[in-house]
Every structure is written in structure tokens, then in C-alpha cells.
N, CA, C and O atoms as a GROMACS GRO file, in nm:
protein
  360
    1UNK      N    1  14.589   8.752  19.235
    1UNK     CA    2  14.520   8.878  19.216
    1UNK      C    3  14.370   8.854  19.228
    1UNK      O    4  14.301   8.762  19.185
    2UNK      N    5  14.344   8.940  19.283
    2UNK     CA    6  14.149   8.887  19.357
    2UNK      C    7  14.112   9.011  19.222
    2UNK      O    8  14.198   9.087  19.179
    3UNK      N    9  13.960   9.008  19.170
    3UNK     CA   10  13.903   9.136  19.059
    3UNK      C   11  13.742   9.080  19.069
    3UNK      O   12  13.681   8.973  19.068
    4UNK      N   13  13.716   9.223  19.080
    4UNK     CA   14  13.564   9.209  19.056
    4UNK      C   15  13.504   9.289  18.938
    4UNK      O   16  13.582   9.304  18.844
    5UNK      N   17  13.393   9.338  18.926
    5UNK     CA   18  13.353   9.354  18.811
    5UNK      C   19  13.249   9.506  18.833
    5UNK      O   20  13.168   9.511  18.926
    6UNK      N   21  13.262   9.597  18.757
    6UNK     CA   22  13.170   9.686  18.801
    6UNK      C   23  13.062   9.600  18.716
    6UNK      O   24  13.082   9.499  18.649
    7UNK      N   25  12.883   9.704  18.750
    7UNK     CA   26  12.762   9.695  18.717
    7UNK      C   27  12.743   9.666  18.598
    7UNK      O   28  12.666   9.584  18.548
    8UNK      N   29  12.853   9.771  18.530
    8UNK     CA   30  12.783   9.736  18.382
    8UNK      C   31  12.865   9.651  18.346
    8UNK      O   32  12.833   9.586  18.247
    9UNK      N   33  13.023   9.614  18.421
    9UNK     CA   34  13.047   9.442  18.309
    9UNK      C   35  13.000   9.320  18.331
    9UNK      O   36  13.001   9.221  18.258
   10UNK      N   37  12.925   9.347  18.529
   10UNK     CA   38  12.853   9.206  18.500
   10UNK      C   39  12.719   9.206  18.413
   10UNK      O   40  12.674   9.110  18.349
   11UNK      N   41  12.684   9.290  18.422
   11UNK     CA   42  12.562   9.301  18.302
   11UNK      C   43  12.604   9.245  18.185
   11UNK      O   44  12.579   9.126  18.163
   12UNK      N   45  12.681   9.332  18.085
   12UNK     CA   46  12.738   9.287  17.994
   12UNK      C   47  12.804   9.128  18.008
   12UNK      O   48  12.825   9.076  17.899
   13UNK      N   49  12.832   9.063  18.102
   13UNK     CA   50  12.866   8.931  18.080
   13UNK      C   51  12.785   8.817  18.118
   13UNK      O   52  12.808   8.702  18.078
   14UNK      N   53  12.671   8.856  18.209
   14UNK     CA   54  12.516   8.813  18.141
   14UNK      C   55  12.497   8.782  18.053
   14UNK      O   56  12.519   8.666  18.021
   15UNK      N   57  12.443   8.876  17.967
   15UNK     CA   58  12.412   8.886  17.850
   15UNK      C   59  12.492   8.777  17.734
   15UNK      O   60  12.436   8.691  17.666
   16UNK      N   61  12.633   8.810  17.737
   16UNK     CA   62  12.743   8.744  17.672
   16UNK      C   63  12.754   8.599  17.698
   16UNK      O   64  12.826   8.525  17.630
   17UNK      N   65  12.710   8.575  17.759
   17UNK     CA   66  12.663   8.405  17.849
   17UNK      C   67  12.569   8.367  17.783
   17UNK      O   68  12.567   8.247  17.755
   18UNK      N   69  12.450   8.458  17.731
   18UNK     CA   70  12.356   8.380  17.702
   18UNK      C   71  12.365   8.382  17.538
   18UNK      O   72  12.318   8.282  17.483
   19UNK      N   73  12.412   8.470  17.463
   19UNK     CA   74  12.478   8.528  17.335
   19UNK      C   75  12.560   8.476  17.245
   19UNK      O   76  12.542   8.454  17.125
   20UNK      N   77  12.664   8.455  17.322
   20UNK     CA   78  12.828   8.402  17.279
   20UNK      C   79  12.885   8.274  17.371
   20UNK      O   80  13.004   8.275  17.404
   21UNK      N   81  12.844   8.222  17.390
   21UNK     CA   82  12.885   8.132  17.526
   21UNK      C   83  13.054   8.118  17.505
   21UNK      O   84  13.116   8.148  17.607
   22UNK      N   85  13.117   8.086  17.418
   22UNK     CA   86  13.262   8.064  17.337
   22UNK      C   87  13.334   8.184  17.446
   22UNK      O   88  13.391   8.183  17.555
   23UNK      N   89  13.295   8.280  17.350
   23UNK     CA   90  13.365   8.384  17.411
   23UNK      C   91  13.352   8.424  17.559
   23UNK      O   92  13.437   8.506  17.594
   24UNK      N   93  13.262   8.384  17.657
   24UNK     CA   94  13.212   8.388  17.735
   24UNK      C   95  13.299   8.276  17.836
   24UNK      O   96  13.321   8.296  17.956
   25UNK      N   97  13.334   8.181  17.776
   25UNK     CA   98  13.431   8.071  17.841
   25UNK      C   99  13.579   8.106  17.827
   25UNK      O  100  13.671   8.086  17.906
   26UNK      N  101  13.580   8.159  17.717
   26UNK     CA  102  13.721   8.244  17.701
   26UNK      C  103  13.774   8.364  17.820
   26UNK      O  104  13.869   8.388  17.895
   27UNK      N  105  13.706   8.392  17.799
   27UNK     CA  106  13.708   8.537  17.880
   27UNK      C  107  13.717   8.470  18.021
   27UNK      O  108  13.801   8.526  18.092
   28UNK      N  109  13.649   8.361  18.085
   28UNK     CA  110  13.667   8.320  18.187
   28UNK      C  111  13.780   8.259  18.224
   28UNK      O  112  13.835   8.260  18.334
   29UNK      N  113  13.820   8.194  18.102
   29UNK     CA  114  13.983   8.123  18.090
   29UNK      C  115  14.094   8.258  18.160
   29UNK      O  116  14.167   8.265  18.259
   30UNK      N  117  14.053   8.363  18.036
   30UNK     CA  118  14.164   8.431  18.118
   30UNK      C  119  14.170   8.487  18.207
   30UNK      O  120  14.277   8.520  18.259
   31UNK      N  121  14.044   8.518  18.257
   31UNK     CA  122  14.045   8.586  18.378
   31UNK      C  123  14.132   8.504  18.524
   31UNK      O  124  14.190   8.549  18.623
   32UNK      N  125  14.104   8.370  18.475
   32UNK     CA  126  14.150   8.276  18.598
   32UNK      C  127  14.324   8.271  18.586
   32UNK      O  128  14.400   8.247  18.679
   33UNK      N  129  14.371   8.308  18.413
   33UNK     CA  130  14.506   8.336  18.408
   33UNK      C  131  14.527   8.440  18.478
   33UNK      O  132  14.592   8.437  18.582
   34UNK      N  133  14.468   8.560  18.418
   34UNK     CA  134  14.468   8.684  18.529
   34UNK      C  135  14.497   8.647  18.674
   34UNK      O  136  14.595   8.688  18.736
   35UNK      N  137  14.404   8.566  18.722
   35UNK     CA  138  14.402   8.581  18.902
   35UNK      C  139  14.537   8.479  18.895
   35UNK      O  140  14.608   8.514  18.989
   36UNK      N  141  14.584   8.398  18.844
   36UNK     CA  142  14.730   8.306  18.896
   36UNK      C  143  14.866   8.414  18.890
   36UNK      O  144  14.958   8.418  18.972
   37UNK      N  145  14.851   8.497  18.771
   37UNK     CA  146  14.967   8.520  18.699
   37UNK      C  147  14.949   8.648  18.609
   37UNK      O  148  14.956   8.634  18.486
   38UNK      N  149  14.920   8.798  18.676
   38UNK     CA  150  14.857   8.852  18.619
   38UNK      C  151  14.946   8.920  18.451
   38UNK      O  152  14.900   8.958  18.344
   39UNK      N  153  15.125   8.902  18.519
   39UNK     CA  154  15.206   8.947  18.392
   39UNK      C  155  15.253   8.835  18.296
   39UNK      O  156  15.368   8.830  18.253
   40UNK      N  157  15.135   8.727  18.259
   40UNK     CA  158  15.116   8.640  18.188
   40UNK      C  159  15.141   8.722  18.014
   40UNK      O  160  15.065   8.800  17.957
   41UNK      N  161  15.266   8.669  17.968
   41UNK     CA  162  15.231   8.732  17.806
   41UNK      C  163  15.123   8.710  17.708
   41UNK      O  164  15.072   8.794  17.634
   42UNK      N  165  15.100   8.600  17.718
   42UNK     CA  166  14.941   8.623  17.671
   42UNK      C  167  14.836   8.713  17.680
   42UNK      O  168  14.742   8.734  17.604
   43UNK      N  169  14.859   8.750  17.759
   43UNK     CA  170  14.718   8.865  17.870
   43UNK      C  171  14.760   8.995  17.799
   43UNK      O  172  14.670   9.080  17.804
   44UNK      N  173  14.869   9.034  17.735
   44UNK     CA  174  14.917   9.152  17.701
   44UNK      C  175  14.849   9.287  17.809
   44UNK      O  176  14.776   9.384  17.785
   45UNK      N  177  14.904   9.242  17.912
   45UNK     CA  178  14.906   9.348  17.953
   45UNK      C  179  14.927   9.538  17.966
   45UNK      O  180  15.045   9.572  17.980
   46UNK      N  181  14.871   9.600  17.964
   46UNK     CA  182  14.945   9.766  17.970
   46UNK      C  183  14.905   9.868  18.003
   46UNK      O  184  14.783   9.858  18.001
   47UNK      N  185  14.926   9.940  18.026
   47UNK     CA  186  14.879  10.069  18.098
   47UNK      C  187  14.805  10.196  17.979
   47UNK      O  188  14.855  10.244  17.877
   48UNK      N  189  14.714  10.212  18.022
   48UNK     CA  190  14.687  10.281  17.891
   48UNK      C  191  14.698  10.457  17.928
   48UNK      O  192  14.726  10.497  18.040
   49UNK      N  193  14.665  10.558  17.798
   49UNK     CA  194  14.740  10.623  17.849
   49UNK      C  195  14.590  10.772  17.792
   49UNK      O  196  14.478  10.746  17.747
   50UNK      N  197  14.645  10.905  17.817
   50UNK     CA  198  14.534  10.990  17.752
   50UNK      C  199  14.437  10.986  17.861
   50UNK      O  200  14.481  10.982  17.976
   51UNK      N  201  14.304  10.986  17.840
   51UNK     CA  202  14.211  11.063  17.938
   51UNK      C  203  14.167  10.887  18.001
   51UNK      O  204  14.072  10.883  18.080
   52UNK      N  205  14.207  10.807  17.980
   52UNK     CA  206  14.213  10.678  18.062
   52UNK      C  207  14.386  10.607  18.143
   52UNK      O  208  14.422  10.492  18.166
   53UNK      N  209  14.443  10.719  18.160
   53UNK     CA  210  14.522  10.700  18.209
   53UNK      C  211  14.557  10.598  18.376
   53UNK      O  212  14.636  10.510  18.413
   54UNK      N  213  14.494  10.643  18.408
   54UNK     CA  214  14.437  10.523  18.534
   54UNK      C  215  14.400  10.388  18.510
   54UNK      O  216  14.377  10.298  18.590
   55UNK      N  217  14.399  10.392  18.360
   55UNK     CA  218  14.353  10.266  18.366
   55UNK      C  219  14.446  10.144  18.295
   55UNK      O  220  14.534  10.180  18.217
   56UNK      N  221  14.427  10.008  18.320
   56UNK     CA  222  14.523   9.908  18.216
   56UNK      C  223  14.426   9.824  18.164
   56UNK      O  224  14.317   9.797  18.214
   57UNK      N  225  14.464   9.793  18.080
   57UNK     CA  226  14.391   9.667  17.992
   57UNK      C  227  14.446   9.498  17.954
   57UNK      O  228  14.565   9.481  17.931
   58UNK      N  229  14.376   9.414  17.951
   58UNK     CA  230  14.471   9.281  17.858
   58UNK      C  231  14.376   9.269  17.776
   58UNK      O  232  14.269   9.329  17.773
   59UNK      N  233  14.421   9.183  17.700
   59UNK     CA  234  14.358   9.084  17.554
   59UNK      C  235  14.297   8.958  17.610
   59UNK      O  236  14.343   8.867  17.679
   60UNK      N  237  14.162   8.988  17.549
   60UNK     CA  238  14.117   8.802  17.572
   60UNK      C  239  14.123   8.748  17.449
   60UNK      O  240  14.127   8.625  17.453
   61UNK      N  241  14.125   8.796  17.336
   61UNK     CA  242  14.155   8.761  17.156
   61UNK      C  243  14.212   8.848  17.104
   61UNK      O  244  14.279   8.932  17.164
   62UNK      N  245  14.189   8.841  16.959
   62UNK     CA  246  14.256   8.954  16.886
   62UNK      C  247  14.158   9.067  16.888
   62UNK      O  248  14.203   9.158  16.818
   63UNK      N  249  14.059   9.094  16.932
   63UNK     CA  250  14.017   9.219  16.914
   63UNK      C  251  13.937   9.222  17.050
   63UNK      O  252  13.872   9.326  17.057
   64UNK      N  253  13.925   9.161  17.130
   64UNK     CA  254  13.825   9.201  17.268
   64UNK      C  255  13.934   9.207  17.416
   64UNK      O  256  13.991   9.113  17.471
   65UNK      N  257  13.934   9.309  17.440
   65UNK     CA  258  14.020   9.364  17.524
   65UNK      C  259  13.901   9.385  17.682
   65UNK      O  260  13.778   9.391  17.681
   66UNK      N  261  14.004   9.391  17.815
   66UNK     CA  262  13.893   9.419  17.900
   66UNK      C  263  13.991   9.492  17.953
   66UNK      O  264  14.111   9.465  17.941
   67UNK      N  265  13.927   9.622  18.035
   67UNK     CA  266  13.922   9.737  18.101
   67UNK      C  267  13.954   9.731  18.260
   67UNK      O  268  13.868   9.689  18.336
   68UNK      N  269  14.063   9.769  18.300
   68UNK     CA  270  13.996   9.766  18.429
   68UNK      C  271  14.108   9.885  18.537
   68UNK      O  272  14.184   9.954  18.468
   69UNK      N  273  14.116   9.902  18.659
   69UNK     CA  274  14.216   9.975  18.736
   69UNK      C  275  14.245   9.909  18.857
   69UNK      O  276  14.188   9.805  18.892
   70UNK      N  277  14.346   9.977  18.934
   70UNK     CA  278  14.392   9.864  19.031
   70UNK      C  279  14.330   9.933  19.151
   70UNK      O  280  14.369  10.048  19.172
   71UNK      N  281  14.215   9.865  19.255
   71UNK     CA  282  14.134   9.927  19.384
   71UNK      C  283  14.244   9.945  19.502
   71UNK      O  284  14.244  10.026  19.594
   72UNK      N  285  14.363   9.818  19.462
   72UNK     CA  286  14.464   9.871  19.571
   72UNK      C  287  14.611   9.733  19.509
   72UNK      O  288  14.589   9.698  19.393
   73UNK      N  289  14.707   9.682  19.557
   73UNK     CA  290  14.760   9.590  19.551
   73UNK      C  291  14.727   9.472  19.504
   73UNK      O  292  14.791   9.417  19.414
   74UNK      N  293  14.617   9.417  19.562
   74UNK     CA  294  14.598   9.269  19.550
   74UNK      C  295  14.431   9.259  19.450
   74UNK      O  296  14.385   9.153  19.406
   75UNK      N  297  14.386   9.355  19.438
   75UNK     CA  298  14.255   9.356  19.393
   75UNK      C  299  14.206   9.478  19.286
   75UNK      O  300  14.226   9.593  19.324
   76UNK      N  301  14.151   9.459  19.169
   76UNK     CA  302  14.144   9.524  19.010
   76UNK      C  303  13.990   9.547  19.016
   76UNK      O  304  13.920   9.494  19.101
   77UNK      N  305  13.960   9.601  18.953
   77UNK     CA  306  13.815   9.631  18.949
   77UNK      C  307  13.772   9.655  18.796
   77UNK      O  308  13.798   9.765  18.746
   78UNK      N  309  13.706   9.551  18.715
   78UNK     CA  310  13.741   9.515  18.582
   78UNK      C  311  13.580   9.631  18.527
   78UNK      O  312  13.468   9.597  18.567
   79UNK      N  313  13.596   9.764  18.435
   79UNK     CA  314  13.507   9.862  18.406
   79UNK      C  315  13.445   9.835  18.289
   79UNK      O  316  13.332   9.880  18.269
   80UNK      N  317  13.529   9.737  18.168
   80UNK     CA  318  13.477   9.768  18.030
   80UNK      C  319  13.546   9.654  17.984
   80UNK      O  320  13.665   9.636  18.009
   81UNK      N  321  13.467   9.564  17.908
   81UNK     CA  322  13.533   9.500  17.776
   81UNK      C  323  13.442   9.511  17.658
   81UNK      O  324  13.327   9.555  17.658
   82UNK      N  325  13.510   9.465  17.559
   82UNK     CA  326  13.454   9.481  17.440
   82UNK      C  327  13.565   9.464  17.314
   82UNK      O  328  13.680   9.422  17.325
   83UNK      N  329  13.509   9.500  17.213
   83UNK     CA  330  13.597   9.530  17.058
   83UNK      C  331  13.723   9.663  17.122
   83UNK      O  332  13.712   9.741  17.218
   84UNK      N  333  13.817   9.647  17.038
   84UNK     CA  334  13.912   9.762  17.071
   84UNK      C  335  13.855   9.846  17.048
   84UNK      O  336  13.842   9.903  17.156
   85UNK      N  337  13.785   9.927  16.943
   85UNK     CA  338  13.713  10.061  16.910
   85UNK      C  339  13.640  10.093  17.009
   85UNK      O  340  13.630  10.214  17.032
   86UNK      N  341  13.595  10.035  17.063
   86UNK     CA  342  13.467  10.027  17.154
   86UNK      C  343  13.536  10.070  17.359
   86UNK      O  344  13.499  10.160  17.434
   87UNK      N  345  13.638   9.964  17.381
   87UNK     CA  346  13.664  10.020  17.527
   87UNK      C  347  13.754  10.112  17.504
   87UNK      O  348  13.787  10.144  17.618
   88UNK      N  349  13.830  10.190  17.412
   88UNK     CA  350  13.926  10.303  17.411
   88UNK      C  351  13.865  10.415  17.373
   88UNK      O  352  13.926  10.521  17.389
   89UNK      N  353  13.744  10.414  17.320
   89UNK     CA  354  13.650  10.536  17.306
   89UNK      C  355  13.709  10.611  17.448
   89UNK      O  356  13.734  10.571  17.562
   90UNK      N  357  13.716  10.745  17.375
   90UNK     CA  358  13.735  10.873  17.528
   90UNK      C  359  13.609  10.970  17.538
   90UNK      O  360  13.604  11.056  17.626
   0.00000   0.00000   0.00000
């Protein structure tokens, strides 16, 4: 699975690089699970539902989830991570 990142999550993972580095290596961990193996149980994958319906999410911990939708088959386009409260805001 190929994924890129809109504006504001590479921003946000800037930032998080220079901030959190931990979590910042984490998040990279899974993303690279993501691209091998995207229905990895770890990744908790799912479709979410309500006025983000288009969209799915996984887990990079217990509370920081990342955002994203599918641009076509082979390629995701990752919109939002953060705290759960925070990317399920509608």
C-alpha cells in the first residue's frame, strides 16, 4: 500500500519530530506496517462512520489514532492524527 500525507499532517509530523521523537518513530513503525500489510491486527483498522464516513482510521497506541481515505486501490491519503477526541471531532 503506497500513502501520502496531506499539508497539515506533514506539518504536524514536523513538528512531532522535533517534540516527541518516541512517538514520532512509532508512528513511523507503523506506517511501514501499514505499507507491508495494511489488515495487520495491530493497526486496528476501520471504517469510520457519521459525517466522516469516507473515512478509516488505525491505532498507532492507545490513544493516537491516524486519519486517512483511500485516493484509489493501491494508495491512502493520510488527513489527521492525533488523541482520539481530537481526530473524531465532526
Amino acid at each position: 500500500m503506497e500513502y501520502e500525507f496531506s499539508e497539515k499532517v506533514y506539518k504536524k509530523l514536523k513538528r512531532l519530530k522535533r517534540k516527541d521523537y518516541e512517538l514520532f518513530s512509532l508512528i513511523k513503525i507503523k506506517l511501514e506496517i501499514f505499507r507491508i500489510d495494511e489488515k495487520r491486527p495491530s493497526l486496528r483498522l476501520h471504517k469510520l462512520s457519521g459525517g466522516m464516513m469516507e473515512s478509516w482510521s488505525i491505532s498507532i497506541n492507545e490513544s493516537i489514532r491516524m486519519v486517512f481515505y483511500y485516493r484509489n486501490k493501491r494508495r491512502v491519503v493520510f488527513t489527521n492524527f492525533g488523541k482520539h477526541e481530537e481526530v473524531y471531532k465532526r
